[in-house]
C-alpha positions in Angstrom: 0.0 0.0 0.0 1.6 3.6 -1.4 2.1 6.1 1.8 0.2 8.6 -0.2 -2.7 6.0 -0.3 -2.7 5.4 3.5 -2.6 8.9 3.8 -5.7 9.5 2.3 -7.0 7.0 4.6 -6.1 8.2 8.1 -7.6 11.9 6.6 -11.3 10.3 5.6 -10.8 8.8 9.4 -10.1 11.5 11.1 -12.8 13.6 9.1 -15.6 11.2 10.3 -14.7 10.8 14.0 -14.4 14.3 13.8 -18.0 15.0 12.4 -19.1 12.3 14.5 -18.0 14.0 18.1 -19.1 17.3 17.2 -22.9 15.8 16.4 -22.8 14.1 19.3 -21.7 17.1 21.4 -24.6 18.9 19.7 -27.2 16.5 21.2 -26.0 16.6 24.1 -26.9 19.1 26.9 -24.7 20.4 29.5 -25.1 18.4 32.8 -25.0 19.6 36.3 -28.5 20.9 38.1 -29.3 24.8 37.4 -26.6 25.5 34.7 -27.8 28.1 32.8 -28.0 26.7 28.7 -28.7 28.5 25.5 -32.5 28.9 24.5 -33.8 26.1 21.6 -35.2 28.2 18.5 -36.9 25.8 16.4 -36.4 27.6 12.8 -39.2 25.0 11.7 -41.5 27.3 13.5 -40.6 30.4 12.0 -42.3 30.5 9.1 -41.6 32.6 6.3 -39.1 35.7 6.1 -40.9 39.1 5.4 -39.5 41.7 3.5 -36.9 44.0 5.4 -37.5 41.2 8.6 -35.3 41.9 11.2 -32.1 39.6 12.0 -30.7 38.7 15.1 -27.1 39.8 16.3 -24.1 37.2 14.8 -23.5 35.4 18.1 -26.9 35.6 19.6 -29.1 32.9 20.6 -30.6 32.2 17.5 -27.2 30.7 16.3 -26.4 28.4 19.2 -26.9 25.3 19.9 -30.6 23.7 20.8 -31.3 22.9 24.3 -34.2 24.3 25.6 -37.5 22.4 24.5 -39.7 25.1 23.6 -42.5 22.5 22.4 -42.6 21.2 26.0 -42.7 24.4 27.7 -45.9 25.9 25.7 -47.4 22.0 26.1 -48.6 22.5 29.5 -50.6 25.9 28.7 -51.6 24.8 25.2 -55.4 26.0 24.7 -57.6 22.6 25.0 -60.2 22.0 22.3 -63.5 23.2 22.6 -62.0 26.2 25.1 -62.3 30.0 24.8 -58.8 31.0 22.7 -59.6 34.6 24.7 -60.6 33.4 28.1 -56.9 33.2 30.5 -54.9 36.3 28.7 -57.8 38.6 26.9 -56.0 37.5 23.5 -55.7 34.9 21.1 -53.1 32.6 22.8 -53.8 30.0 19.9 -52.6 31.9 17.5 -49.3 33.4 19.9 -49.2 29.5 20.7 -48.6 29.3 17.1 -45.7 31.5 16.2 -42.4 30.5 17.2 -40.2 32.2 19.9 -37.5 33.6 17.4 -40.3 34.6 14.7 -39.2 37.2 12.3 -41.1 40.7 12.4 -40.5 43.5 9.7 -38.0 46.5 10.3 -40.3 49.1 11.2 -37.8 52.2 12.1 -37.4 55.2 9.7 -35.0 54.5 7.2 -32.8 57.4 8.3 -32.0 55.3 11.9 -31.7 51.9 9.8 -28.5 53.9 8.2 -27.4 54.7 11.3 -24.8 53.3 13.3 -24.3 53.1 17.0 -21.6 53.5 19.6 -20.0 49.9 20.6 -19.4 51.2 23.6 -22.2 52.2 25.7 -23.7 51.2 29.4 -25.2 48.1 29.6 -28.5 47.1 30.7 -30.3 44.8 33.2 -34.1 44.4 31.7 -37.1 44.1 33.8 -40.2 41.9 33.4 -42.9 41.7 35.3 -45.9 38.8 34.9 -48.2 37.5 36.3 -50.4 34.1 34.7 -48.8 35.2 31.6 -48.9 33.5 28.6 -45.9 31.2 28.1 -45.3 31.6 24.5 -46.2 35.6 24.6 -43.5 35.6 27.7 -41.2 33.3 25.7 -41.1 35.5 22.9 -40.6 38.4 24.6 -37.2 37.2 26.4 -35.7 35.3 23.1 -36.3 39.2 21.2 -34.9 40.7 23.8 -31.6 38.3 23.6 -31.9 38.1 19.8 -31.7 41.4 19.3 -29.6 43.4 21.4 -25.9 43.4 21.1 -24.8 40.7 24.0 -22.6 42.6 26.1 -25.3 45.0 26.4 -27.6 42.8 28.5 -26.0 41.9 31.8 -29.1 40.3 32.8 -32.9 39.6 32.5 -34.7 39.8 35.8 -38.3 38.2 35.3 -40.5 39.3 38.2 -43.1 36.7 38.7 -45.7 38.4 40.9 -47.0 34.7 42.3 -48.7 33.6 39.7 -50.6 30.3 39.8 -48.1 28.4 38.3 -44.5 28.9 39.5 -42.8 26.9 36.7 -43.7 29.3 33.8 -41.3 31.0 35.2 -38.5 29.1 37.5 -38.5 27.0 34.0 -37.0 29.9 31.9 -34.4 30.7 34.4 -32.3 27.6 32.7 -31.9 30.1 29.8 -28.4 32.1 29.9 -28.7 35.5 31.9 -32.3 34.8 32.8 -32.9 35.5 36.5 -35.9 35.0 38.3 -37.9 36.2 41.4 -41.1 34.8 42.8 -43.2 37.3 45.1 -44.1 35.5 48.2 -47.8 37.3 47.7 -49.7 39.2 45.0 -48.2 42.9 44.9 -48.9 44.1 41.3 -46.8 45.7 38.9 -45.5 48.6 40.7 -43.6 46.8 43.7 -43.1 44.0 41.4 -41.0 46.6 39.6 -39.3 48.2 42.7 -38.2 44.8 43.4 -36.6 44.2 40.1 -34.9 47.4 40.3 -33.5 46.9 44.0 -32.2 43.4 42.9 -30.6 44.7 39.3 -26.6 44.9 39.1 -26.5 47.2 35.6 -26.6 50.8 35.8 -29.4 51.4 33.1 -32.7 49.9 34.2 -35.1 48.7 31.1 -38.5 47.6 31.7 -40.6 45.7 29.4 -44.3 44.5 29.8 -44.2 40.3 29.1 -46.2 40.5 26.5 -43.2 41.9 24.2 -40.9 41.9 20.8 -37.7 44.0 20.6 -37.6 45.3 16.9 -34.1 45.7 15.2 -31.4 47.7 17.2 -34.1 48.4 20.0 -31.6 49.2 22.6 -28.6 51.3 21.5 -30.3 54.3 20.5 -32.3 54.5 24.2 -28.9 53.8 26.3 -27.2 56.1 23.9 -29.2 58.6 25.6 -28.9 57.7 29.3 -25.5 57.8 28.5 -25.3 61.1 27.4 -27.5 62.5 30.7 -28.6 60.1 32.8 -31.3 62.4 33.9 -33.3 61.2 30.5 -36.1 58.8 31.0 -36.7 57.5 26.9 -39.1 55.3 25.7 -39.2 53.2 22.6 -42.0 53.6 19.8 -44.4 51.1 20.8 -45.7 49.5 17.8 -48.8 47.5 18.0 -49.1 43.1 17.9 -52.7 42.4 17.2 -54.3 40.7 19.9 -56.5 38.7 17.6 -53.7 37.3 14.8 -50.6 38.9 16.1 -49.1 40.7 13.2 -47.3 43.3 14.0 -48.1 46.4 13.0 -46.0 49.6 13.0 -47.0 52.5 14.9 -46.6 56.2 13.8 -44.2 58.6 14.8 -45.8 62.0 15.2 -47.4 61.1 18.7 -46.8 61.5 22.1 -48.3 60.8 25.5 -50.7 63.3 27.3 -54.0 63.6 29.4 -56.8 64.8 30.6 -57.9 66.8 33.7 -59.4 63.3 34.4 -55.6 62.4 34.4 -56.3 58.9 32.0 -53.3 58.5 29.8 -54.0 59.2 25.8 -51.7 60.0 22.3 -51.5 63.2 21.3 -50.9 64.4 17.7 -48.2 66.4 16.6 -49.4 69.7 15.8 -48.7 71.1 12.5 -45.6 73.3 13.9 -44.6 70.4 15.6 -44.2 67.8 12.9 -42.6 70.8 10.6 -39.6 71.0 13.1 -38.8 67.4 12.4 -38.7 67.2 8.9 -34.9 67.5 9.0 -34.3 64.5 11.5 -37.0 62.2 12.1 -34.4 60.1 14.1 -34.2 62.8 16.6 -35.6 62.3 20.2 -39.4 63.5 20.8 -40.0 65.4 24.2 -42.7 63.8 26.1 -45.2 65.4 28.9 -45.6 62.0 29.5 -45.1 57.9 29.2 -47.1 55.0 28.7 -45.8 53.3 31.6 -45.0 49.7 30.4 -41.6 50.6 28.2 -38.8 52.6 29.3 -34.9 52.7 30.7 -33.2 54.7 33.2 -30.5 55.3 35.0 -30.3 53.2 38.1 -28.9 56.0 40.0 -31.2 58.4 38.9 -34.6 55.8 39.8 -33.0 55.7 43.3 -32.5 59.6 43.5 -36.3 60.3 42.2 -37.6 57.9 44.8 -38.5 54.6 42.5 -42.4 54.2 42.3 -44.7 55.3 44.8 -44.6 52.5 46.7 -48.0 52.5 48.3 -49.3 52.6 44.6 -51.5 49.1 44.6 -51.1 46.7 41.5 -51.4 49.2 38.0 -52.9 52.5 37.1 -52.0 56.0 37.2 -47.7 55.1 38.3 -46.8 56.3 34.6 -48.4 59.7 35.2 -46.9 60.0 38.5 -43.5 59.0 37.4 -43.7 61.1 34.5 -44.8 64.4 36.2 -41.9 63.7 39.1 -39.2 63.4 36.5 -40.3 66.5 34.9 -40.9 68.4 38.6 -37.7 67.3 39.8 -35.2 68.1 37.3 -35.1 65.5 34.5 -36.3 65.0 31.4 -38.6 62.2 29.5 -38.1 61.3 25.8 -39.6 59.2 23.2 -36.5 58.0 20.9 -37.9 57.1 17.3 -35.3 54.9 16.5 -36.2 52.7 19.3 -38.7 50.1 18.5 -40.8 47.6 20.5 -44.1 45.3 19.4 -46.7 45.6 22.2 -50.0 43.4 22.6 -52.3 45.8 23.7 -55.4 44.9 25.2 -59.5 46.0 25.9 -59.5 44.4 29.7 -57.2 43.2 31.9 -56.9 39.4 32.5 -56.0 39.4 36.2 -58.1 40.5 38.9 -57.4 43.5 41.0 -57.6 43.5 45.0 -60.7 45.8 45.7 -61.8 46.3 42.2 -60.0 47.8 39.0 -62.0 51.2 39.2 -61.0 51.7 42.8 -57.4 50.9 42.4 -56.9 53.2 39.6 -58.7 56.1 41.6 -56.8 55.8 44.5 -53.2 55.5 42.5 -54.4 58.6 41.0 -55.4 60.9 43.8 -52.1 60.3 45.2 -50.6 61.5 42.3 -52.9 64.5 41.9 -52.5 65.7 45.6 -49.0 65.4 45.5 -48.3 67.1 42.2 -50.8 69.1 41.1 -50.7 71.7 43.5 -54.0 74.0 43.5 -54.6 73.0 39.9 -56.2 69.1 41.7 -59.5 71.0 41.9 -59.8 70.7 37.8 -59.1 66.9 38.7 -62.1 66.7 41.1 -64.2 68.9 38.5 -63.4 66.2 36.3 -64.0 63.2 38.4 -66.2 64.1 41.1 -66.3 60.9 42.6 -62.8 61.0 43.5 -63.4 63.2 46.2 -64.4 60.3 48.2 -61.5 58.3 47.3 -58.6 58.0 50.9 -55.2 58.2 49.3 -53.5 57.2 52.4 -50.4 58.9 54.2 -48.5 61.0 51.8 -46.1 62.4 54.2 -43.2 60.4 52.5 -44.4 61.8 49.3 -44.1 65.4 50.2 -40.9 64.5 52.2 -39.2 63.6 48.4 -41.0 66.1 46.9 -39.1 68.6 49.4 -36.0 67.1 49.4 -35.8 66.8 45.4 -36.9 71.0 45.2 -39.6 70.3 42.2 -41.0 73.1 40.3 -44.7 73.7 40.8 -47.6 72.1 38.8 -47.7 75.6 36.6 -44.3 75.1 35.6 -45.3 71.7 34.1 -48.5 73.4 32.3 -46.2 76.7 30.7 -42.9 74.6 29.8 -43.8 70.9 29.2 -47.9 71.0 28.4 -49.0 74.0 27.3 -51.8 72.0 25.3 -53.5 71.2 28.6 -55.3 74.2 28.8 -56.6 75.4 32.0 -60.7 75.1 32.2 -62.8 77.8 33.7 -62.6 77.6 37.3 -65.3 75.4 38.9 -67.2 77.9 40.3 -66.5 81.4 42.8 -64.7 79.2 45.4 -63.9 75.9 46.4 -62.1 73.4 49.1 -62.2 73.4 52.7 -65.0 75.8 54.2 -62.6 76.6 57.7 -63.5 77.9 60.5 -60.7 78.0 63.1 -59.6 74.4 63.7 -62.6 73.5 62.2 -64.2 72.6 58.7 -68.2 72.2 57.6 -68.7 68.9 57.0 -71.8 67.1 55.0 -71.4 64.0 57.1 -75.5 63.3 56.3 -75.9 62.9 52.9 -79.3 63.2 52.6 -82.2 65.9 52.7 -82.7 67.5 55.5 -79.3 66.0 56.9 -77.3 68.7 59.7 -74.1 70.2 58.7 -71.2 70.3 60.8 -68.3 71.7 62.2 -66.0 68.7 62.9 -62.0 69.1 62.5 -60.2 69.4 59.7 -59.1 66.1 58.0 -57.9 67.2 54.6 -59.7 64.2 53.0 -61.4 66.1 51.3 -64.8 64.0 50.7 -67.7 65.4 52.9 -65.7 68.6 53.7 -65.0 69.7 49.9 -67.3 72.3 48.8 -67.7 74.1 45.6 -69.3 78.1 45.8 -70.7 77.5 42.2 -71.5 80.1 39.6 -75.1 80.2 40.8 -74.0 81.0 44.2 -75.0 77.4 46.1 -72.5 75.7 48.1 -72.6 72.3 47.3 -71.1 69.0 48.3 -71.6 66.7 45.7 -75.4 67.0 45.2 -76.2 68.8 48.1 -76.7 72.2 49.2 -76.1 74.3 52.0 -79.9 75.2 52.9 -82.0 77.4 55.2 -84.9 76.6 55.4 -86.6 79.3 56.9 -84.2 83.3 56.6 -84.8 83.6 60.0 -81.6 84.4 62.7 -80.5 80.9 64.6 -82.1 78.8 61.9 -80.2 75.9 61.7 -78.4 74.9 58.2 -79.4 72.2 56.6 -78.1 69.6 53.2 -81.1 69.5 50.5 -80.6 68.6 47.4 -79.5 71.7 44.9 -82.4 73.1 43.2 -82.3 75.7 40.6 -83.3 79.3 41.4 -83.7 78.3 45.4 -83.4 81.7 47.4 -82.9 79.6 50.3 -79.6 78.1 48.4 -78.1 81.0 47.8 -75.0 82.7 49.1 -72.4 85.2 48.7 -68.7 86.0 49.9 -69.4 89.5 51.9 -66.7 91.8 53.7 -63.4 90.6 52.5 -64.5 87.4 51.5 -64.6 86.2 55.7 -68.6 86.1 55.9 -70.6 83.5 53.8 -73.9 85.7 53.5 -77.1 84.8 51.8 -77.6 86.4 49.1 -81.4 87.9 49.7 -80.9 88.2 53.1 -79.2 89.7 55.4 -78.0 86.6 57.1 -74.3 84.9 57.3 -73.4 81.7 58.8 -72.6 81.4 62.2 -71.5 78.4 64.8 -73.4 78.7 67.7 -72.2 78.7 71.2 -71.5 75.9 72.9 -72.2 72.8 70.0 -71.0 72.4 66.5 -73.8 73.2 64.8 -74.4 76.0 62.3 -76.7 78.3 62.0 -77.3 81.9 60.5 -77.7 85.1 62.3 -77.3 88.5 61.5 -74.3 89.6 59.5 -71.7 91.1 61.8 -68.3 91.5 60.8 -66.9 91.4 64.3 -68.3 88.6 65.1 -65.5 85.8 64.9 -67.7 82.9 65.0 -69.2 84.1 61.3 -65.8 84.2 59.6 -65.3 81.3 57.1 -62.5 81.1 54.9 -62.6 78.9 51.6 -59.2 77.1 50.7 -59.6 78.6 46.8 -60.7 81.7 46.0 -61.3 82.4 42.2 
């Protein structure tokens, strides 16, 4: 036998045994318990590639070796025949179910930022994700895009909060994937501690926070740390585009809007104005100044999160925490952006699928007064104009509130109004007067709501509620839909609540002499506390008569 013959030989030998170990290797997972292992992307599941579809990062998951067993994971919490696709997430998990976890979505930035390159070097990341009984494939999804497509020595970690859902393993089960960390909350505290505690735990010094119900678009997170690291006082926000709830296509969002509200203080989109979008025409990649943020998609500095004071954290479960965060970052010296080049798919929702403790509606209302009393300074009445019944609502102890609100030197509500949102305009004012009627120590209170019902002098609780009274336009004093009334204009007649009735003589009052006496308006009669009891009466007008001075809290 030649030597070059044989040599030819011991090559085609070494070639096999070499294939051979390498697809055996491949096959193989890592032993030892709790190692973490790269995530299985079954490409059979991705179906086709749409045009301009975005690609991971050379080196990301997508290209490693399969391990995790997708298919089993999504088996447990597979929709069963016959049941309601709708009924556990308020969205089609079939058709989520469907899609795999590495599924292509189209490129939907402005050309302009798909040209553009970004610093290698910028601060990494730890991302947050809250969930509770999410959808395993929706929650999936969202952590493969997040490691698919960011840069990998951008993401330190992933920190999945799961806020005690009813099944644990949907998320101990993902922490077997690389840089996937995850916390179980003993009890049921909602988004806004759930987030707190993701923050506390987080080694990175850029915080990002998705919703789990997510896909990170091409280059998603350069151009919002790019930012941060520029002024770490920036709060940015991705463009959320939109996934359907009912098929899940994803569906690019706009780029002339922004986030605003009401005096009812409910989140909405704003339009560009004409003047506005004009100013852009030059560089649509450049950021968008927001009055304020969605809530569910943003990064900032860890420092800065601490320094601002995190989250309210006597907020309950979600609703009205992006307003407050939003007006506290403006107050208090930073700044909140929407970066265009940024872009991240959201399933949005008509209802919530989990339950809230007390009730959706009163959750919401109390997140929200605690926002408004805090921030908006005298401008809450237009609030309370807006939403009477949240006049009623307890916010609890603010103290620590007002404490940060000192210590941080914020700029007044007006500020906000004349530098950040001049498009909130200002509404008339609710009437001649409003707020606490005081009388020394003391404040009337409508304690009986009903006709006929006394009205007291009881201290001052700044609760607002019974003791928050409105001098309206037609000159009643009212508490919700009651009236100061005197029955008969006689002096000591005692006052009573009625129900407001239009063109009622024995409704109607007046500030008199300085605005200290509350004086019917045909009669020469002010209000007066009696000697010796809380009640009220009227008597005869007399100026130096300290027990008929009354002082509103607003005077318009």
């Amino acid at each position: 036998m030649s030597r070059r013959f044989l040599r030819k030989w011991i090559l085609l030998f070494l070639f096999i045994g070499t294939a051979v170990t390498f697809f055996w290797i491949s096959l193989t997972p890592a032993e030892g318990d709790g190692e973490k292992k790269s995530v299985h992307m079954d490409k059979k599941r991705t179906g086709g590639e749409p045009d301009g579809a975005v690609e991971a990062f050379p080196g990301s998951f997508r290209e490693t070796v399969f391990v995790f067993d997708e298919k089993k994971y999504l088996e447990k919490t597979l929709v069963k025949a016959g049941e309601d696709a709708y009924k556990r997430n308020k969205f089609n998990q079939v058709e989520s179910d469907k899609l795999a976890s590495n599924r292509q979505i189209p490129d939907s930035r402005n050309h302009q930022c798909q040209a553009k390159t970004w610093p290698s070097k910028l601060p990494s990341t730890t991302v947050i994700i809250t969930f509770h009984n999410e959808a395993r494939s929706t929650l999936l999804r969202t952590v493969v895009s997040v490691l698919n497509r960011s840069p990998s020595h951008l993401i330190d970690e992933i920190i999945l909060i799961d806020d005690f859902s009813d099944e644990s393993e949907t998320g101990s089960e993902l922490a077997r994937i690389e840089k996937v960390k995850v916390l179980r909350n003993e009890q049921r505290e909602g988004l806004i501690r759930s987030r707190i505690i993701g923050a506390k735990a987080a080694k990175s010094k850029v915080l990002t926070f998705l919703d789990s119900h997510c896909e990170c678009n091409a280059h998603w997170l350069e151009p919002l740390l790019q930012r941060i690291d520029e002024d770490e006082s920036r709060v940015v926000c991705p463009i959320i585009d939109v996934i359907s709830m009912d098929n899940f296509n994803y569906i690019a969002a706009i780029e002339d809007l922004y986030g605003g509200f009401g005096w009812d203080m409910v989140f909405r989109w704003d339009h560009m104005n004409e003047e506005e979008r004009q100013k852009r025409i030059g560089d649509p990649t450049a950021a968008i100044r927001t009055p304020v943020m969605a809530g569910g998609l943003f990064a900032i500095s860890k420092a800065y999160f601490e320094k601002i004071g995190f989250y309210d954290p006597e907020m309950n479960v979600w609703g009205g925490e992006n307003i407050e965060i939003s007006l506290r970052v403006w107050l208090c010296g930073g700044t909140l952006e929407i970066v265009p080049c940024s872009r991240v798919g959201h399933v949005f929702r008509k209802q919530h699928p989990y339950s809230f403790p007390g009730g959706s509606g009163n959750v919401f209302a109390r997140n929200t007064v605690r926002a408004v009393e805090v921030w908006l300074d005298d401008y809450r009445e237009y609030y309370y104009q807006s939403v009477p019944s949240s006049r009623f609502v307890q916010a609890g102890n603010l103290t620590a509130r007002f404490q940060l609100k000192k210590r941080l030197e914020c700029k007044p509500f007006q500020w906000f109004l004349e530098n950040v949102y001049p498009r909130l305009k200002v509404p008339n004012p609710p009437g001649l007067a409003s707020g606490e009627i005081r009388h020394g120590l003391y404040c009337l209170d409508a304690k009986s709501q009903s006709n006929g019902g006394a009205v007291e002098l009881i201290t001052c609780h700044g609760n607002k509620g019974a003791q928050d009274w409105v001098l309206s336009k037609e000159n009643r004093i009212r508490n919700n839909d009651f009236c100061l009334t005197v029955p008969k204009p006689v002096p000591g007649e005692p006052v009573v609540l009625n129900h407001c009735k239009p063109e009622a003589t024995e409704q109607q009052f007046e500030l008199s002499h300085h605005k200290k006496l509350i004086k019917m308006q045909q009669y020469d009669l002010c209000l007066d506390s009696s000697e010796g009891n809380q009640q009220l009466v009227v008597n005869r007008c007399d100026f130096n008569v300290l027990s008929q001075h009354f002082k509103f809290s607003r005077i318009y």
